[in-house]
C-alpha positions as CSV (number, residue, x, y, z in Angstrom):
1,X,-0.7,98.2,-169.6
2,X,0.4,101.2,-171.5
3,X,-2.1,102.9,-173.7
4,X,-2.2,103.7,-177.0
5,X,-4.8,105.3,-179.9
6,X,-6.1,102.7,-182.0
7,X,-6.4,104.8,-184.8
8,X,-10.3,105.8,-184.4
9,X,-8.8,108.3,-181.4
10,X,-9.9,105.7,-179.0
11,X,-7.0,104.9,-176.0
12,X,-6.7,100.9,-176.1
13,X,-4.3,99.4,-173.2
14,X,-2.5,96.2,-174.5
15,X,0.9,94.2,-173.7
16,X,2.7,91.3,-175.0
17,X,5.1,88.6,-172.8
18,X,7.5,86.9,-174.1
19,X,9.1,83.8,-172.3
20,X,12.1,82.1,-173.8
21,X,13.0,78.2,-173.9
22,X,10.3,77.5,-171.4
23,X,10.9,74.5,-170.3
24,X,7.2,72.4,-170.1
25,X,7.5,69.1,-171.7
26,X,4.8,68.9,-174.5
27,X,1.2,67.3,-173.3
28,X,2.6,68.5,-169.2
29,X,-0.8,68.8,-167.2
30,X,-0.5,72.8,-165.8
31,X,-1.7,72.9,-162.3
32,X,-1.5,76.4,-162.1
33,X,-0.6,79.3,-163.9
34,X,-0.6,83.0,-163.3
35,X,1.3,86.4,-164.3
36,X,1.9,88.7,-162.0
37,X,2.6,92.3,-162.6
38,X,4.5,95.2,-160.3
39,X,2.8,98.6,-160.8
40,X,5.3,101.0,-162.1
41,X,3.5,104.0,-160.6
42,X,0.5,105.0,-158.4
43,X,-2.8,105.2,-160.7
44,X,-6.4,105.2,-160.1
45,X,-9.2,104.8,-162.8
46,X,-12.3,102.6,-162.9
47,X,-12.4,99.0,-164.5
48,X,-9.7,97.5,-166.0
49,X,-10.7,94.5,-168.2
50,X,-8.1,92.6,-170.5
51,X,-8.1,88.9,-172.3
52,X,-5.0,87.1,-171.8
53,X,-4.2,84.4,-174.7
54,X,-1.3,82.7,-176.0
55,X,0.0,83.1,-179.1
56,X,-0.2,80.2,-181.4
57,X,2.6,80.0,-182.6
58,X,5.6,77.4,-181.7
59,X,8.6,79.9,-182.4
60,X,7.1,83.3,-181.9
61,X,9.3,86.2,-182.7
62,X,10.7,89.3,-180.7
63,X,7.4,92.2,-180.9
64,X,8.4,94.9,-183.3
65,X,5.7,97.0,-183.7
66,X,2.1,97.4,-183.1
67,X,0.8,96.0,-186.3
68,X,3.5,93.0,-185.5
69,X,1.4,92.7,-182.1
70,X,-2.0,92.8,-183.5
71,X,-1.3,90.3,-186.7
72,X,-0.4,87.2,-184.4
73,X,-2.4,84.4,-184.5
74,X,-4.5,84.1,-180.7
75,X,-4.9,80.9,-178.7
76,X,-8.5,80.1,-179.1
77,X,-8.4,79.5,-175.2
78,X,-8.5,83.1,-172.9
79,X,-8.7,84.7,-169.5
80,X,-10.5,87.4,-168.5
81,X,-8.9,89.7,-166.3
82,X,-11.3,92.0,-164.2
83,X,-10.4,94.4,-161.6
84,X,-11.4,98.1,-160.1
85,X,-8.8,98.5,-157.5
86,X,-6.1,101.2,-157.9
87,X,-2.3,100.4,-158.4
88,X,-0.4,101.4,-156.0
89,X,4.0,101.5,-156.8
90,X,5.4,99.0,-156.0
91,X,3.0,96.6,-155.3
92,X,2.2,93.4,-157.1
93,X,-0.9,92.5,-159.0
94,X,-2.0,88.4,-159.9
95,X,-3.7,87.6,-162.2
96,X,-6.0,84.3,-161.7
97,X,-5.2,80.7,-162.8
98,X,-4.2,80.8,-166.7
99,X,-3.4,76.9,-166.7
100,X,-6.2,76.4,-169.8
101,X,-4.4,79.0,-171.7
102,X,-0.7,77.3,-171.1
103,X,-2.4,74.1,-171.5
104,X,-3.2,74.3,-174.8
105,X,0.0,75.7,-176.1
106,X,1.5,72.8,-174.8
107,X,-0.7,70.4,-175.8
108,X,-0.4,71.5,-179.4
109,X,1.3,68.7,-181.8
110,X,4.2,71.2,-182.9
111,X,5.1,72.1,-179.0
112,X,8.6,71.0,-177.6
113,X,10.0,71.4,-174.1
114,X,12.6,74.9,-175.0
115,X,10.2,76.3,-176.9
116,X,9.4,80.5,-176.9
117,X,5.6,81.4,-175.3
118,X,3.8,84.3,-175.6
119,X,1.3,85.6,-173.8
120,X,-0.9,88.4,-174.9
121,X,-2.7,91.0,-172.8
122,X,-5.4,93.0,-174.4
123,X,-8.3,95.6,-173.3
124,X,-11.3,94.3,-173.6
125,X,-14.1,96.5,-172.7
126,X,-11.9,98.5,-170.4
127,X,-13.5,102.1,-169.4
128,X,-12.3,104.8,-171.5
129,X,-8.6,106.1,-170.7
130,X,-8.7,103.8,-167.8
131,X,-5.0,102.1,-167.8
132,X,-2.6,100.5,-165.4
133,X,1.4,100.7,-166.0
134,X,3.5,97.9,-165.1
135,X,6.9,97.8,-164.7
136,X,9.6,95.9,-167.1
137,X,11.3,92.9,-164.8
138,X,15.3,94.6,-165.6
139,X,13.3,98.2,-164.4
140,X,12.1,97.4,-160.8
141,X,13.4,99.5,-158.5
């Protein structure tokens, strides 16, 4: 989760997914659902805490900037994400079950089976200039 100031000076570690036509017919009951990540190098730190939501949005757009991350509209359902444990390259990293999250995007009345989802990964009482870096899917090595 790459970190950037916040404006205030403050390092804040954040991410955004975005999944094209996903394929989950609307009202579909999620069993299961989780993300997993590939450390793109070796850190250490203490505590790592993030909230993963959805965006709420049917046809969310590409991410453009910061500001374009921060003004989307959250999924009032979240995950809390938790861990102390050092990355280590390479090696992946799951998060646990986000089915409550999914399930409400699809549930919503404007869903359809092709939409976009996105999912959105923010600190959330992280310790200070604590971070993980994961690596992009087209940049595994």
């Amino acid at each position: 989760f790459p970190s950037h100031d916040n404006g205030n000076g403050d390092a804040v570690n954040s991410c955004g997914i975005r999944s094209r036509n996903v394929t989950i017919p609307k009202g579909a009951t999620i069993l299961s659902a989780r993300l997993y990540f590939v450390a793109a190098n070796s850190l250490a730190g203490t505590g790592i805490d993030v909230l993963i939501s959805a965006e709420n949005n049917n046809a969310p757009a590409a991410f453009s900037t910061y500001a374009d991350f921060m003004g989307r509209t959250r999924s009032t359902t979240n995950y809390r994400w938790r861990f102390d444990t050092a990355w280590v390259a390479g090696t992946q990293y799951l998060t646990g079950d986000l089915s409550a999250v999914i399930s409400e995007r699809v549930a919503d009345a404007g869903w359809a089976s092709g939409d976009n989802l996105v999912l959105l990964v923010e600190e959330f009482g992280s310790t200070y200039n604590s971070y993980r870096t994961a690596a992009a899917l087209d940049h595994l090595t």
